[in-house]
C-alpha positions in Angstrom: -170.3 -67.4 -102.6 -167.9 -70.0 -103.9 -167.5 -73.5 -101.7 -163.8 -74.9 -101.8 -163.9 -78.5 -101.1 -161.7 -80.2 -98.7 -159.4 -83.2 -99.0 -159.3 -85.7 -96.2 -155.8 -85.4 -94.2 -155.4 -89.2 -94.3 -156.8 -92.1 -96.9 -155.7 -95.3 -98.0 -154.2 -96.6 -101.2 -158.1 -97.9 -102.2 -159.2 -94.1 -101.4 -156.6 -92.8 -103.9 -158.6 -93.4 -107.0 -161.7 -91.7 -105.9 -159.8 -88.7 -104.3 -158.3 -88.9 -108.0 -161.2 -88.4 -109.5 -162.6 -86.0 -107.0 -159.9 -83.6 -107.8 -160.8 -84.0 -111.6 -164.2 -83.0 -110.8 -163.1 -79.8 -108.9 -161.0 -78.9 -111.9 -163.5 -79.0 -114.5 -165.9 -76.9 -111.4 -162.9 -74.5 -111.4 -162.0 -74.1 -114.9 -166.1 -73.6 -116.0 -166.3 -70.8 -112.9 -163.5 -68.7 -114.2 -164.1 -69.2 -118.2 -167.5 -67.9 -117.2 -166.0 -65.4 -115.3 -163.7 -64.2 -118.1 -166.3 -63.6 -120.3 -168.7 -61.8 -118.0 -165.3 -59.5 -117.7 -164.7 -59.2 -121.9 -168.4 -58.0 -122.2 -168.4 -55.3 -119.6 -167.4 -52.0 -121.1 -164.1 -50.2 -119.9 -164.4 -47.1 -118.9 -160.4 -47.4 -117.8 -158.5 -43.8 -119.1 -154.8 -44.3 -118.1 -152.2 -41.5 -118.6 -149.2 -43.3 -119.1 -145.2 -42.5 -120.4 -145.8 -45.7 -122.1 -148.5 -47.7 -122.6 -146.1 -51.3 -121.8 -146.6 -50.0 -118.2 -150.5 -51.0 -117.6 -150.3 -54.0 -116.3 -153.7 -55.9 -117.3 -155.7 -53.7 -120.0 -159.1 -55.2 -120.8 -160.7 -54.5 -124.3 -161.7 -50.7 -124.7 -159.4 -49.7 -122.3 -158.0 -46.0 -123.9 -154.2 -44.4 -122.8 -152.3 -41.3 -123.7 -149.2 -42.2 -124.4 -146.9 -39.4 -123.1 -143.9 -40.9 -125.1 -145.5 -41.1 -128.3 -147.9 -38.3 -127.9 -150.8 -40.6 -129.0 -154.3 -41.8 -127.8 -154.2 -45.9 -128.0 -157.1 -47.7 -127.6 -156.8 -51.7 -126.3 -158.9 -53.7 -129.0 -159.7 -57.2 -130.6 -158.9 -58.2 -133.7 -160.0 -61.2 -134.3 -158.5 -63.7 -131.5 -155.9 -61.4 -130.4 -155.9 -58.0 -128.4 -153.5 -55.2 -129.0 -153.0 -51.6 -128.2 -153.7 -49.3 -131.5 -153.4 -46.1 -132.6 -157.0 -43.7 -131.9 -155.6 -40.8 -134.0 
């Protein structure tokens, strides 16, 4: 379970470095918790089927997610290629 710190309600001016600092140490704490959790996300297999008009109205696809694409009559697939993700054509 994740801890959230607290700042105090009141400090002096000699406080404001070290609450300056404290915040910097939360915000490397928070940015290392979610690129971890990111990537425990983009390793997980979809298993997301969406049946769509088009596919611009899923909201947050993850890699591997698949849609039929009422409009075009197609089966797209959400995939990597390389450092960017895209949805492409399945058939």
């Amino acid at each position: 379970m994740a801890r959230y710190p607290t700042l105090p309600f009141a400090f002096t001016v000699k406080d404001l470095n070290q609450v300056y600092h404290q915040i910097q140490r939360w915000s490397s704490v928070l940015i290392n918790a979610l690129d971890s959790r990111d990537l425990e996300m983009d390793v997980k297999p979809s298993t997301n089927i969406y049946v769509v008009v088009t596919i611009t109205s899923i909201g947050r696809p993850r890699k591997g997610d698949i849609a039929y694409s009422a409009s075009s009559g197609k089966f797209k697939g959400y995939v990597s290629l390389g450092a960017e993700t895209s949805w492409q054509n399945l058939n």
